[in-house]
C-alpha positions as CSV (number, residue, x, y, z in Angstrom):
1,X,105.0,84.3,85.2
2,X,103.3,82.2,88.3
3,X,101.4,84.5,90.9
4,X,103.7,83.3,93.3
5,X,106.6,84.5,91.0
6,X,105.1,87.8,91.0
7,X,104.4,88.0,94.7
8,X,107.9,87.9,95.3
9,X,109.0,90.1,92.8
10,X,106.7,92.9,94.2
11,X,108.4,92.4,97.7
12,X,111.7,92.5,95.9
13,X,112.1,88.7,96.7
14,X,114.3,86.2,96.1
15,X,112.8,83.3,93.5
16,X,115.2,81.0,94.7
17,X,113.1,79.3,97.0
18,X,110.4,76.7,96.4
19,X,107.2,79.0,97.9
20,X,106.9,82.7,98.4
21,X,104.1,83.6,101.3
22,X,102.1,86.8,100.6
23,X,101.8,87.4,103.9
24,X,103.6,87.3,107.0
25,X,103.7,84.7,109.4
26,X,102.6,86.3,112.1
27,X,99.5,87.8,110.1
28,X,98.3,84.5,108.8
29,X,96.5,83.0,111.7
30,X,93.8,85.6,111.9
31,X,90.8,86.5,109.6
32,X,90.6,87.9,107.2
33,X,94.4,87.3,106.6
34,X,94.1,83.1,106.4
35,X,91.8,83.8,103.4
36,X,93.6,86.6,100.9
37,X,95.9,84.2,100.0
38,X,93.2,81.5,98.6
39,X,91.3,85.0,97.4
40,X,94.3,85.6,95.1
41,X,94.5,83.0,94.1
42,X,90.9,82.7,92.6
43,X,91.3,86.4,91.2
44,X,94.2,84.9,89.4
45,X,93.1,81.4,88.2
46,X,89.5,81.6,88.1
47,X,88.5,84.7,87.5
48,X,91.8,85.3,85.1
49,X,92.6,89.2,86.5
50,X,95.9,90.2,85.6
51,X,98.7,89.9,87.7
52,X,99.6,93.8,88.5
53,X,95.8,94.0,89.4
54,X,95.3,90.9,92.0
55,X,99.3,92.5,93.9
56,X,96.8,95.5,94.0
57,X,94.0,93.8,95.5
58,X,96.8,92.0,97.9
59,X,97.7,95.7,98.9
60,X,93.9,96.5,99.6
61,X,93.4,93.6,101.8
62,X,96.7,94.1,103.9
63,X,95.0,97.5,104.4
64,X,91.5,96.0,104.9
65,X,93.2,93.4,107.4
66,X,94.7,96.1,109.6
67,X,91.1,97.7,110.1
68,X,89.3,94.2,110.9
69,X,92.0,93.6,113.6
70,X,91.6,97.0,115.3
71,X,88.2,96.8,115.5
72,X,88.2,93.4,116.9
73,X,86.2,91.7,113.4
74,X,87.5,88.0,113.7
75,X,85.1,86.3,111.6
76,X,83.2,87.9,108.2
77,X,79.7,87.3,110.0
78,X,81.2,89.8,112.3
79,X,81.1,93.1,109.2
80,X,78.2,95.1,109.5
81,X,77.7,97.3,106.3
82,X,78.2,100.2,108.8
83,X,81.8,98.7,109.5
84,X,82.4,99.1,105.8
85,X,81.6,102.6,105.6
86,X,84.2,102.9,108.7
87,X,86.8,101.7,106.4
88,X,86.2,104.3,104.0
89,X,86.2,106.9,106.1
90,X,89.5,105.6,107.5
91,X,90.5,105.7,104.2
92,X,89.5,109.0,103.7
93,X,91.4,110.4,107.3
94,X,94.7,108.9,105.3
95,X,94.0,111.6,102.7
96,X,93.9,108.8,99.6
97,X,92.3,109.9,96.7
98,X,88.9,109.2,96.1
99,X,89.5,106.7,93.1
100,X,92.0,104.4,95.5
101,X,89.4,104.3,98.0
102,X,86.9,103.6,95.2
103,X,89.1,100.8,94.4
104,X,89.7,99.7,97.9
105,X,85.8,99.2,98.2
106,X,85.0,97.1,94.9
107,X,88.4,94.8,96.3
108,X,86.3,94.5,99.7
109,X,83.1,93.7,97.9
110,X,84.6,91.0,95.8
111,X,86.4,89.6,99.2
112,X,82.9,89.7,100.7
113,X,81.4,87.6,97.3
114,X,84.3,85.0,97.5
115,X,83.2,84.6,101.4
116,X,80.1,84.4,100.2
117,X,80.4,81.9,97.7
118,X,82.3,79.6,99.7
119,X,79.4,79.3,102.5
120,X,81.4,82.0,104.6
121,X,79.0,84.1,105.2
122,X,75.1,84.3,104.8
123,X,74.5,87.2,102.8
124,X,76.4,90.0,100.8
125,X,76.8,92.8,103.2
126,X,78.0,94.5,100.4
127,X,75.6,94.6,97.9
128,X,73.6,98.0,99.6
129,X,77.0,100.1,99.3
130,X,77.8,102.8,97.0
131,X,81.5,103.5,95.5
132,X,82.3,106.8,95.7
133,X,81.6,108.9,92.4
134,X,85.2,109.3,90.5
135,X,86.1,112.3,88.2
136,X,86.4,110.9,84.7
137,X,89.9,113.0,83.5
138,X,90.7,113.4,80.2
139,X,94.0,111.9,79.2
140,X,97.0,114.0,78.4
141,X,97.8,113.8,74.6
142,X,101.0,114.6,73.1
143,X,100.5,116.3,69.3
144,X,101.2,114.0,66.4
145,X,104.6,116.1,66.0
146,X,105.7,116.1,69.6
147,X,105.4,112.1,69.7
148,X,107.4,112.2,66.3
149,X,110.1,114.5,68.4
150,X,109.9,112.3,71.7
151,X,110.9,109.4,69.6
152,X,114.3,110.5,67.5
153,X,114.9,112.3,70.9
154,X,117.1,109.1,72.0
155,X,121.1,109.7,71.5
156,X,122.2,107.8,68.8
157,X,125.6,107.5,70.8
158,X,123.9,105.4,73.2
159,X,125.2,102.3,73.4
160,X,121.3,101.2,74.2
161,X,119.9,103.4,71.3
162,X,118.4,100.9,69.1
163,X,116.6,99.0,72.2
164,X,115.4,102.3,73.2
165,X,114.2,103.6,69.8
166,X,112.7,100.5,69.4
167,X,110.8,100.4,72.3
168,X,109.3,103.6,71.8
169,X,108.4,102.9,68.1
170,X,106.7,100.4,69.2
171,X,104.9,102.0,72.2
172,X,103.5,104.6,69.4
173,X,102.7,101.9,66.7
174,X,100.5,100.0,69.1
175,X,99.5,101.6,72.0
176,X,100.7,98.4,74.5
177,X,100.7,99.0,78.1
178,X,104.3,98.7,79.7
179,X,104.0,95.8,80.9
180,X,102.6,94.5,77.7
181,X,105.2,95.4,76.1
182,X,107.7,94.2,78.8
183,X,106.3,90.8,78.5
184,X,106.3,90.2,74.6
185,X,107.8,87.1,73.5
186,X,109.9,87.2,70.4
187,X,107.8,84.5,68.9
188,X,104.7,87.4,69.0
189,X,106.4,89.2,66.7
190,X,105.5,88.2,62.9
191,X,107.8,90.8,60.8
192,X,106.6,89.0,57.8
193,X,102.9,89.8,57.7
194,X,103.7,92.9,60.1
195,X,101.5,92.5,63.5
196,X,102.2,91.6,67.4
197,X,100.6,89.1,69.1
198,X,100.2,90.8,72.5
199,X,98.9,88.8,76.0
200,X,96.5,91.4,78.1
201,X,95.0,92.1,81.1
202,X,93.2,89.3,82.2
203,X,95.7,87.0,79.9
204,X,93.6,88.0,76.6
205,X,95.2,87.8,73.5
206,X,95.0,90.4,70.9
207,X,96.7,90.9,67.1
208,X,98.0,94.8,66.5
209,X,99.3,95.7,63.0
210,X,102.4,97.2,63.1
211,X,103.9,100.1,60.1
212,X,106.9,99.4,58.5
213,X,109.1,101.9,60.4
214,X,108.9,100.2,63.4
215,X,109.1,96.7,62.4
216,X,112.4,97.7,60.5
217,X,114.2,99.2,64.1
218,X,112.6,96.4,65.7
219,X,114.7,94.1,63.2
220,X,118.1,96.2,63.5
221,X,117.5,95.8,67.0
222,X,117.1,92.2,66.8
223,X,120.0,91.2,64.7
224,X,122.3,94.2,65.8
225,X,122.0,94.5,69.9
226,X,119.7,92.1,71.1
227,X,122.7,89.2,70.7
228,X,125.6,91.3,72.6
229,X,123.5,92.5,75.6
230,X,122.1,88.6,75.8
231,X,125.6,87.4,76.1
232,X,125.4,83.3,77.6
233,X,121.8,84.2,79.1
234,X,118.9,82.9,77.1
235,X,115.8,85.0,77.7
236,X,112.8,84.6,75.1
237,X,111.6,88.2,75.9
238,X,112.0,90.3,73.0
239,X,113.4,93.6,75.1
240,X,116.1,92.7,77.3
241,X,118.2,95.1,79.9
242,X,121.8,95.8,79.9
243,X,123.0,92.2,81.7
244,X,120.3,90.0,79.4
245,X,117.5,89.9,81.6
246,X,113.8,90.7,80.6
247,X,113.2,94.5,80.9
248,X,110.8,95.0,83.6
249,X,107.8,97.7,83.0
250,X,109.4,100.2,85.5
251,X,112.4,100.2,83.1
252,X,110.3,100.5,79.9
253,X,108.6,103.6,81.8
254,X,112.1,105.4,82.9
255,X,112.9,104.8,79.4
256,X,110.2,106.7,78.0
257,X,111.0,109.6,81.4
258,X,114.4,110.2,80.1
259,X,113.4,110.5,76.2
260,X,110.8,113.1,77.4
261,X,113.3,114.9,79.6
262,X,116.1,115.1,76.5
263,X,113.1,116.9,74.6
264,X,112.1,119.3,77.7
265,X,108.4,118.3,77.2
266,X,106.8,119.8,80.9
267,X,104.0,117.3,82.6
268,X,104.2,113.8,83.3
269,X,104.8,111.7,80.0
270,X,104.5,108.0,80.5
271,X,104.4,105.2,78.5
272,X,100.6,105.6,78.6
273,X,100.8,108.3,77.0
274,X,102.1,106.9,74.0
275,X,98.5,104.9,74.4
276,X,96.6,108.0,74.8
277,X,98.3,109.0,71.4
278,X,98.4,106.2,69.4
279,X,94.2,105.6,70.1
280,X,93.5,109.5,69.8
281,X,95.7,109.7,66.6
282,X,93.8,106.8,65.1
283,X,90.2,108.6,65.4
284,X,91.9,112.0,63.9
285,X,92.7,109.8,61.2
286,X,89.2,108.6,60.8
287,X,89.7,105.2,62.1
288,X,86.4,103.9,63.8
289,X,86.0,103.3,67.5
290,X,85.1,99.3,67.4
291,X,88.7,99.1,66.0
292,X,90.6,101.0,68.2
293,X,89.3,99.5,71.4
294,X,90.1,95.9,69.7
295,X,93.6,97.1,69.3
296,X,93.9,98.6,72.4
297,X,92.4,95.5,74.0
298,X,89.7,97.7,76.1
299,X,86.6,94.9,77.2
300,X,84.1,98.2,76.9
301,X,83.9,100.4,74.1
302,X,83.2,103.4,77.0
303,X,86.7,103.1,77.8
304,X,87.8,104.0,74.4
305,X,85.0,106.8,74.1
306,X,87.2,109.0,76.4
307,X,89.6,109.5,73.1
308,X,86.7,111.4,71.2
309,X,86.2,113.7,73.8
310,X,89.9,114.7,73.4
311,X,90.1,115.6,70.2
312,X,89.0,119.1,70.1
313,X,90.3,120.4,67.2
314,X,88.0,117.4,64.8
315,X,85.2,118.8,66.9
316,X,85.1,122.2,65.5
317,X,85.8,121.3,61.9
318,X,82.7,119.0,62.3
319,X,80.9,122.1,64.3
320,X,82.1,124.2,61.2
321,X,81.1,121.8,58.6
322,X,78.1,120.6,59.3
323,X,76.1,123.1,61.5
324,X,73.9,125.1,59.2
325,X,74.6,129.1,61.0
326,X,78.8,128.2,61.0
């Protein structure tokens, strides 16, 4: 998928035309709205961010824009650090939670370096500011029984259930994001030797291993009800909706809603919480931490760290075992 592509399909727009504009006419003659599109565009090309995170930053800037024209700010020699700290505290009055605004800044601050870079400006005015502090929160984690029952919860009368199934066998058996999963090619999936070849954030690549279980409903899937819903369409997405088009990440995430509604299961289960499982599961198990951040594709092992902090229970048996007054 082109970033244009994905522009438009954020706005809900038509890809029938030859260009998509990220932003509207009447906003594009003024700084700093002339330059988020060429921005973007670097996030995307050079820098190689994902696609859900530069529509994000495209979000920020929209935001950031709005503040710059208010205040008068036509050029970026015109930002003070002070009008910075203005922005967060507008950000603040709009009662947004302290990791958006957190985000908000760091998508200023790289605006600022790209100015910066390309002779813009003639110094970071950034570089002095301070984020705010974020709460780390611990994910919530389904037990290895409940994430067995939020699985077989899907009807077998469905006419969808061995998409379904499938999809949330998989979820568990490798811990992909949605949109991961949403994306995976049917060529990425290798039943012989049993792994996925999933594309990342960032467009990384990384192999998962996958268990027999749900490589075989992946197969009945294949073979069964992947041909009928494709119809004449030809789509080289592995997951396909009901008319044969690739299954977007919001319908891989009301997929796993309604599975956790059939069970009654109270809290917000998402598929990333199939991820929180499938990494914390693997440490219960005794699997190491340098392999579960490869498989879940995290670029810092602190990332993955939060998973050992979960797991209470393997805690107090190591407490228990090893402490010498237990």
């Amino acid at each position: 998928m082109s970033l244009d592509q994905a522009y438009c399909i954020s706005k809900k727009t038509s890809l029938s035309g030859e260009t998509c504009k990220v932003m509207p006419d009447d906003s594009s003659s003024t700084w700093p709205a002339v330059q988020i599109k060429p921005f973007l565009d670097y996030l995307f090309s050079e820098c190689g961010l994902a696609v859900n995170t530069v529509i994000a930053y495209k979000h920020d800037l929209q935001r950031f824009n709005q503040f710059c024209q208010q205040q008068q700010l036509h050029h970026p020699n015109d930002l003070k650090p002070l009008d910075i700290q203005n922005f967060a505290r507008n950000l603040f009055r709009l009662h947004l939670s302290t990791s958006t605004i957190a985000r908000h800044l760091v998508t200023v601050r790289m605006f600022m370096r790209f100015h910066l870079l390309n002779r813009m400006v003639d110094h970071d005015i950034c570089s002095l500011l301070e984020t705010p502090k974020t709460w780390q929160r611990l994910p919530r984690i389904l037990s290895k029984q409940q994430t067995i029952t939020l699985i077989e919860s899907v009807d077998p009368d469905d006419p969808l259930f061995l998409r379904n199934r499938a999809l949330l066998e998989l979820l568990y058996a490798t811990g992909m994001r949605a949109s991961e999963l949403a994306d995976l090619q049917l060529a990425g999936v290798n039943f012989q030797i049993g792994f996925i070849r999933c594309i990342g954030k960032g467009r990384k690549e990384r192999i998962i291993p996958v268990h027999e279980s749900a490589l075989e409903m992946l197969k009945q899937y294949q073979l069964q009800l992947r041909p009928s819903l494709l119809k004449e369409n030809s789509c080289n997405n592995l997951f396909v909706s009901r008319t044969g088009r690739p299954l977007s990440r919001i319908e891989v995430w009301r997929i796993v809603k309604r599975a956790a509604l059939a069970t009654g299961m109270a809290g917000n289960v998402t598929p990333h919480t199939l991820r929180h499982c499938f990494g914390t599961h693997l440490l219960q198990g005794g699997a190491d931490l340098r392999s579960v951040q490869e498989m879940l594709g995290h670029a810092d092992v602190t990332t993955t760290q939060i998973y050992t902090h979960v797991d209470q229970q393997h805690l107090r048996s190591i407490h228990k075992k090893y402490h010498p007054r237990s």
